[in-house]
MITI-438699 format. One record per residue (C-alpha): residue number from 1; x, y, z. Coordinates in Angstrom, 2 decimals. Example, Ala and Ser with C-alpha at 12.3 -4.5 7.8 and 13.67 -1.06 7.14 Angstrom:
BEGIN
<site num="1" xx="12.30" yy="-4.50" zz="7.80"/>
<site num="2" xx="13.67" yy="-1.06" zz="7.14"/>
This chain:
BEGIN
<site num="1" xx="60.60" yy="-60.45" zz="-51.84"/>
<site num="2" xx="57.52" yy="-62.77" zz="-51.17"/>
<site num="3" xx="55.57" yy="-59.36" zz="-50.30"/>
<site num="4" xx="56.29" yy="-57.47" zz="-54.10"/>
<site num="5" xx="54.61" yy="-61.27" zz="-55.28"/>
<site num="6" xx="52.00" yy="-60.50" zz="-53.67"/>
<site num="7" xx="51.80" yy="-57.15" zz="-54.09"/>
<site num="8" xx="51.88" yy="-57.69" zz="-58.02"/>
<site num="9" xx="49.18" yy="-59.98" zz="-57.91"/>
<site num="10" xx="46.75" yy="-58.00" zz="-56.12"/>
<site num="11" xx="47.18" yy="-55.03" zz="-58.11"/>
<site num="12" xx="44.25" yy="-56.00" zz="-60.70"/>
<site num="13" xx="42.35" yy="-56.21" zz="-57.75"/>
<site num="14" xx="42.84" yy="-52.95" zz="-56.64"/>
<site num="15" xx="42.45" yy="-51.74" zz="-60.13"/>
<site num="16" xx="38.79" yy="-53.57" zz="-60.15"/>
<site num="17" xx="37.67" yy="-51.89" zz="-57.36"/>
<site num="18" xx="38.47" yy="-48.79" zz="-58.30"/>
<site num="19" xx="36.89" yy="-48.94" zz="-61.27"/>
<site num="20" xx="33.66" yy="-49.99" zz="-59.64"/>
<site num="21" xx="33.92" yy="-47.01" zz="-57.52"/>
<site num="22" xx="34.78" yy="-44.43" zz="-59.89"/>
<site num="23" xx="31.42" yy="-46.28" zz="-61.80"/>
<site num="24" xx="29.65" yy="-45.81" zz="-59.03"/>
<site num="25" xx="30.98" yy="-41.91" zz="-58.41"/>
<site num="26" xx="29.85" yy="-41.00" zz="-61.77"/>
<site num="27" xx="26.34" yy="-42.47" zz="-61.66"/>
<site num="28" xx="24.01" yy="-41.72" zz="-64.72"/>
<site num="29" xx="21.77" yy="-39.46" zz="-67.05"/>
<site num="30" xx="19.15" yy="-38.70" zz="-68.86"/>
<site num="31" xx="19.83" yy="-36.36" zz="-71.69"/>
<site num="32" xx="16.95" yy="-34.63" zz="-72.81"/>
<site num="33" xx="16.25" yy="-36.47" zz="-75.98"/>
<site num="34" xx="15.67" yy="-39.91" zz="-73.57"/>
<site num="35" xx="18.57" yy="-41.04" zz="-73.90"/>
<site num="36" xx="20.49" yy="-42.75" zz="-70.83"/>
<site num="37" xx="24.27" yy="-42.27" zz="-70.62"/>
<site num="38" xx="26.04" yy="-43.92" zz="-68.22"/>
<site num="39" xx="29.93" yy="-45.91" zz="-67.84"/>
<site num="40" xx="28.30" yy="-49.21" zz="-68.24"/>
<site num="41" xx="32.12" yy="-50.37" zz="-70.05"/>
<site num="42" xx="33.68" yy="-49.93" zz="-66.11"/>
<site num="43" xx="31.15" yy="-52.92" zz="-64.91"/>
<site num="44" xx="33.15" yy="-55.59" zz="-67.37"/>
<site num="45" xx="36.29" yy="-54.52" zz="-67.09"/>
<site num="46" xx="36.28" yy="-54.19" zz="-63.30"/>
<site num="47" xx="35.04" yy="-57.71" zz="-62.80"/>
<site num="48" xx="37.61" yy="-58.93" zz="-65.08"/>
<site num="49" xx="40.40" yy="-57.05" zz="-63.46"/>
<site num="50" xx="38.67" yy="-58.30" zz="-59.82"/>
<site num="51" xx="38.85" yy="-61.93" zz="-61.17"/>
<site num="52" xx="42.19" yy="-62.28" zz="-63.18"/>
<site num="53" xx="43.83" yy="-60.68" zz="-59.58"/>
<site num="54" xx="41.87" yy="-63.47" zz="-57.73"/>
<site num="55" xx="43.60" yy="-66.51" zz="-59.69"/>
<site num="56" xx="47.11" yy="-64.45" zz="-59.93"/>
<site num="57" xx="46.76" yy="-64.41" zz="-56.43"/>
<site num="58" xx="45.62" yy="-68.29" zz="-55.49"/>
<site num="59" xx="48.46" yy="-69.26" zz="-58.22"/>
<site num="60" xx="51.26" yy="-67.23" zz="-56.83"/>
<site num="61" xx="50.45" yy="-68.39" zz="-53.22"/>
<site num="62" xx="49.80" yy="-72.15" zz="-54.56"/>
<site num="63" xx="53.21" yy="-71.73" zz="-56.43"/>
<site num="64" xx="55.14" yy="-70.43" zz="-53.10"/>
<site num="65" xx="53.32" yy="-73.25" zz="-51.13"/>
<site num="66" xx="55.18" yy="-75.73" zz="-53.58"/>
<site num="67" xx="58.31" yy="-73.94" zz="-53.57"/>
<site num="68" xx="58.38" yy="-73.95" zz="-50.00"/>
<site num="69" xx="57.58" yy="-77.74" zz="-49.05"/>
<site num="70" xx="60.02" yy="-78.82" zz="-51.94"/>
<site num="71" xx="63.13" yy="-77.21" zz="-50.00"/>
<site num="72" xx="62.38" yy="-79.26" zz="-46.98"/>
């Protein structure tokens, strides 16, 4: 049980750093007018995943800690 917790938690951490890797897989271009294209929107959205699963994480194991000196 205390393992899915965690489990859950970390996911948006795992979804972050994918993100930054599939960024990082697909690099960028320069089309031929000048113009640069690249998956900028995958920077954002993978620090916000990596950050949201670092505070689900410190609050799940903060809430467990509680839980756990309550029952003795």
């Amino acid at each position: 049980m205390k393992k899915n917790k965690y489990l859950l938690a970390a996911t948006p951490i795992f979804l972050g750093v994918i993100g930054l890797i599939v960024y990082n897989m697909m690099g960028s271009r320069v089309e031929p007018d000048g113009t640069l294209v690249e998956p900028f929107f995958l920077i954002p959205i993978s620090c916000l995943f990596i950050f949201s699963g670092m505070i689900s994480v410190v609050f799940v194991s903060m809430l467990s800690r509680f839980k756990r000196s309550k029952l003795n």
